[in-house]
C-alpha positions in Angstrom: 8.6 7.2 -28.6 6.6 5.4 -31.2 8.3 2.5 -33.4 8.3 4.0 -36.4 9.9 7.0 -35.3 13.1 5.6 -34.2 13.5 2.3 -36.9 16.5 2.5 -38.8 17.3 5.9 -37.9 20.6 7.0 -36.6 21.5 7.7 -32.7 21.8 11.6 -33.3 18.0 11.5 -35.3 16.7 9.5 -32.2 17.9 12.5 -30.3 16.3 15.2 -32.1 13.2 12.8 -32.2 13.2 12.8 -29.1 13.6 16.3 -28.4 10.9 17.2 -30.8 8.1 15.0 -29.0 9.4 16.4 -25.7 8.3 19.7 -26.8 5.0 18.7 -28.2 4.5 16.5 -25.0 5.0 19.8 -22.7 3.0 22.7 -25.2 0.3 20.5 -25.3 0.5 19.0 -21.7 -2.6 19.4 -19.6 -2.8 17.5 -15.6 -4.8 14.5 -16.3 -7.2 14.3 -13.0 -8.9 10.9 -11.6 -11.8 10.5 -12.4 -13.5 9.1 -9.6 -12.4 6.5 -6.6 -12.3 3.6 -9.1 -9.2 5.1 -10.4 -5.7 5.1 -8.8 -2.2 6.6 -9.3 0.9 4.4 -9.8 4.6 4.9 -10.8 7.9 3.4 -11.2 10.9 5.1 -10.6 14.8 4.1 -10.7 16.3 6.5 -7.6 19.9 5.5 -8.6 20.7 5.2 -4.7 19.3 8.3 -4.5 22.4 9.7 -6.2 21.4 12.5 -8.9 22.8 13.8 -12.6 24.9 15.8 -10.2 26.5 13.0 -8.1 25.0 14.5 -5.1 23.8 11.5 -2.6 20.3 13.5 -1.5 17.4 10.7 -0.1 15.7 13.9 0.5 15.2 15.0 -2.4 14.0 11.8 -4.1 11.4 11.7 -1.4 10.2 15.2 -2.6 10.3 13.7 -6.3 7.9 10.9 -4.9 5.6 13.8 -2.9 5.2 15.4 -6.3 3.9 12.9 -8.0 1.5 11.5 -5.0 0.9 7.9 -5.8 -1.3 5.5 -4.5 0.9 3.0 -5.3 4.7 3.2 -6.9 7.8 0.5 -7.2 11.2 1.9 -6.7 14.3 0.6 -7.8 17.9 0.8 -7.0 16.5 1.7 -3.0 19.4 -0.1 -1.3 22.9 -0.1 -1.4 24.5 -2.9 -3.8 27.0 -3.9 -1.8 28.2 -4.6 2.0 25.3 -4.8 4.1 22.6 -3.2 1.4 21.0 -1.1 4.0 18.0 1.1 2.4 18.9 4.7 1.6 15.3 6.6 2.3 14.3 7.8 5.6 10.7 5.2 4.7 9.0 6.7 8.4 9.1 9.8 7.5 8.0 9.4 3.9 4.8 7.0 5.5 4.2 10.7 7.7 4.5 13.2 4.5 2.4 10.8 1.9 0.9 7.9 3.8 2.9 5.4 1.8 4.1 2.2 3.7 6.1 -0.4 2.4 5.0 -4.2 1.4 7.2 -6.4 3.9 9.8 -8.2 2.6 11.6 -10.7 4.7 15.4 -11.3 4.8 16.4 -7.7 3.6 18.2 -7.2 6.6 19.0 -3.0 7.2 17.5 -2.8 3.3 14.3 -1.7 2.6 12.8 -4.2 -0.2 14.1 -7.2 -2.0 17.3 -6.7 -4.5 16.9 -3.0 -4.1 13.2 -3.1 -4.8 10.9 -1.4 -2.6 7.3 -1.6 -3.4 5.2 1.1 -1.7 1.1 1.9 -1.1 -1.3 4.3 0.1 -4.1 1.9 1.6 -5.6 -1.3 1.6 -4.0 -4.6 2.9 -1.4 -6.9 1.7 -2.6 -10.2 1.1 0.5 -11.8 0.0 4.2 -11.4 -0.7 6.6 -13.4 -3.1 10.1 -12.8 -3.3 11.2 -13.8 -6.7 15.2 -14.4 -8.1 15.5 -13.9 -10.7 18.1 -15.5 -13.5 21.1 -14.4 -14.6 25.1 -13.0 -14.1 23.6 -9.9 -12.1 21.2 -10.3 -8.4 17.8 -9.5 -10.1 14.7 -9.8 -8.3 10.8 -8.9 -8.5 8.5 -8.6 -5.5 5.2 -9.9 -6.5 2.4 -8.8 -4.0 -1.4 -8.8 -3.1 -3.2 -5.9 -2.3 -6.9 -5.7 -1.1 -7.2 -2.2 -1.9 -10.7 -2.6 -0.2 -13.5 -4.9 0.3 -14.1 -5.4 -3.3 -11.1 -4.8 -4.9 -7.9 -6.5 -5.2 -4.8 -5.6 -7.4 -1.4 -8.1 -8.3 1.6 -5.8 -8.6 5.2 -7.1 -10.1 8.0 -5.1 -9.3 11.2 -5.7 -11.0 14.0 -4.8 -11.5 15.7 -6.7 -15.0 18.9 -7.3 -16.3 21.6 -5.7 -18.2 22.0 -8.9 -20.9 19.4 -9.1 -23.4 19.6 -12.8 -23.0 19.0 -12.0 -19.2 15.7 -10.3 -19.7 14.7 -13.0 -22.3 14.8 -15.4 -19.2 13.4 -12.6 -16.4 10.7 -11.9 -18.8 9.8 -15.8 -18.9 9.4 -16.2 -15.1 7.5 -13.1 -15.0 5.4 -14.8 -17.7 5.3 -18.0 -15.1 4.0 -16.1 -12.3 0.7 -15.1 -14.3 0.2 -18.5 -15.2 0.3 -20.1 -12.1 -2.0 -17.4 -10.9 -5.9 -16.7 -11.7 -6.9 -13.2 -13.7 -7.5 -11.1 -11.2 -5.9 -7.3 -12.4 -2.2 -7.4 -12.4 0.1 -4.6 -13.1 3.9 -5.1 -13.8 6.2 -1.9 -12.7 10.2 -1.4 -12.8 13.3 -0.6 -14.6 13.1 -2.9 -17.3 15.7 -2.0 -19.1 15.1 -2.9 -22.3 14.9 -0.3 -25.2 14.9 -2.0 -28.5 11.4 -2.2 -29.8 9.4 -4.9 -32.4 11.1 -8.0 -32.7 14.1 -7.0 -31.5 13.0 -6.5 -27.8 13.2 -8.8 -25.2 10.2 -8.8 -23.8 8.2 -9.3 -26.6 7.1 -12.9 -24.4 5.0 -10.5 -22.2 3.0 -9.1 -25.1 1.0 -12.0 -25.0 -0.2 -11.5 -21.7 -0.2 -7.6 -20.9 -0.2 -6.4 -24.6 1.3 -3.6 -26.8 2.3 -0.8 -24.2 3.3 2.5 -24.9 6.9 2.9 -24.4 7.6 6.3 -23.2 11.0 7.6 -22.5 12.7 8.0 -19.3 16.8 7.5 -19.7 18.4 9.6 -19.3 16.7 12.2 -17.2 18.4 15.2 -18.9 17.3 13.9 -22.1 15.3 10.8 -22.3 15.6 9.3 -25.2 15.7 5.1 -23.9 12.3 3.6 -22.4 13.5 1.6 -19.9 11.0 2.0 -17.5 7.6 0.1 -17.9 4.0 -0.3 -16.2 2.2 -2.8 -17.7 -1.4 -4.0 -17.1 -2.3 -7.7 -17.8 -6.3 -5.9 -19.4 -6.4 -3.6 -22.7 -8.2 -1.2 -20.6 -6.3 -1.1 -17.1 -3.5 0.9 -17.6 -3.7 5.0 -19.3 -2.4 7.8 -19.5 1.5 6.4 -19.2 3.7 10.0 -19.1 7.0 10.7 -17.8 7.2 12.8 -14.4 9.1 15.3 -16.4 10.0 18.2 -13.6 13.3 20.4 -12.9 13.6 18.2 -9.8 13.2 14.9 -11.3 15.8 15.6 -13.8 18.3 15.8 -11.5 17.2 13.8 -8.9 17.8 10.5 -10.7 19.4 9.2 -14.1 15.8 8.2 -15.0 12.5 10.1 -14.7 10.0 8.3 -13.1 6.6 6.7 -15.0 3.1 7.2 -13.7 -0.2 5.7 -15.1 -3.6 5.9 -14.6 -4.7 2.3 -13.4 -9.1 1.8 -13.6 -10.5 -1.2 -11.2 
């Protein structure tokens, strides 16, 4: 939703915003193809412990929300369980068998399958390197920031995260986030997650990332019935990395999840 259209206006005119530009999104909607081979699908996508809009616990059908939207490469939040002994909550083998996507290792997860809950997952190449980032603040936030030769000539830096509740949490996160590029050369960088942030302008907290990955459209995903919120983010650290940001706006994705997943176009 664009800025303008939601400043100063009232929660209910959001809604019917909202629903408006849904309906123009979907009359005029047309599958955006790749190109060519220098092109590549990502996506982010909240799974809410795999626990949909009707309170049904189904791993299942989140993996076939994932299979419809084929990625090359997608960060997953909210993979784990919070609590006891945070074991992961999709069957990961059999999604490797059904889409070819394998997880980046994380160490120390224990029966989880990523780091805080998230799970960063790709199609091919090799990973060069993993960081497992905490992040600060009342709530156990993390990001998993990884290296991936895609092949011989190309290599792609993706953040996954996961941010706070607290504004002035995500003020912080946002500033490590902003840490990590700096101590780190230009190579393409894409950051992916729940960022949970849906004020726009000045009022946002991550206006620090602007600086480095620019203006980015914010498109919305919360709640799945309905999505009025962009909480959900993929960023590109180069004006000309990242298109075609959309919302995987399906029957099954609106139930599968509270939040729809993002995809992108990413060019290298």
């Amino acid at each position: 939703m664009e800025k303008n259209a939601i400043k100063g206006r009232s929660l209910p005119e959001t809604v019917l915003l909202s629903i408006r530009a849904r309906n123009e999104r979907k009359a005029k909607a047309t599958p955006r193809k790749r190109v060519n081979g220098a092109e590549i699908v990502v996506a982010s996508y909240n799974v809410h412990k795999c626990i949909g809009t009707d309170r049904r616990f189904d791993p299942e059908r989140t993996a076939r929300v994932i299979r419809e939207m084929s990625p090359d490469v997608i960060a997953l939040q909210e993979a784990d369980n919070r609590f006891g002994d945070r074991a992961g909550l999709l069957d990961l083998a059999r999604l490797e068998l059904e889409t070819g996507l394998v997880p980046v290792p994380v160490s120390g997860n224990g029966k989880g399958h990523g780091w805080r809950g998230n799970v960063l997952l790709f199609k091919r190449g090799t990973v060069r390197d993993v960081h497992q980032i905490k992040l600060p603040g009342l709530e156990p936030r993390g990001a998993l920031v990884a290296e991936i030769d895609l092949d011989e000539k190309r290599t792609l830096r993706v953040i996954a995260a996961h941010l706070g509740l607290l504004r002035r949490s995500r003020s912080e996160q946002a500033r490590v986030v902003l840490d990590i590029m700096s101590s780190a050369d230009e190579r393409p960088t894409l950051l992916l997650g729940d960022l949970n942030e849906w004020r726009l302008g000045n009022r946002s907290a991550l206006n620090t990332l602007h600086t480095t990955f620019g203006p980015t459209p914010a498109v919305p995903t919360f709640p799945s019935g309905l999505p009025v919120l962009a909480l959900d983010r993929i960023m590109g650290n180069r004006h000309d990395l990242v298109s075609a940001v959309e919302a995987h706006d399906t029957p099954l994705s609106r139930v599968a999840s509270d939040h729809l997943p993002l995809t992108a176009f990413v060019h290298l």
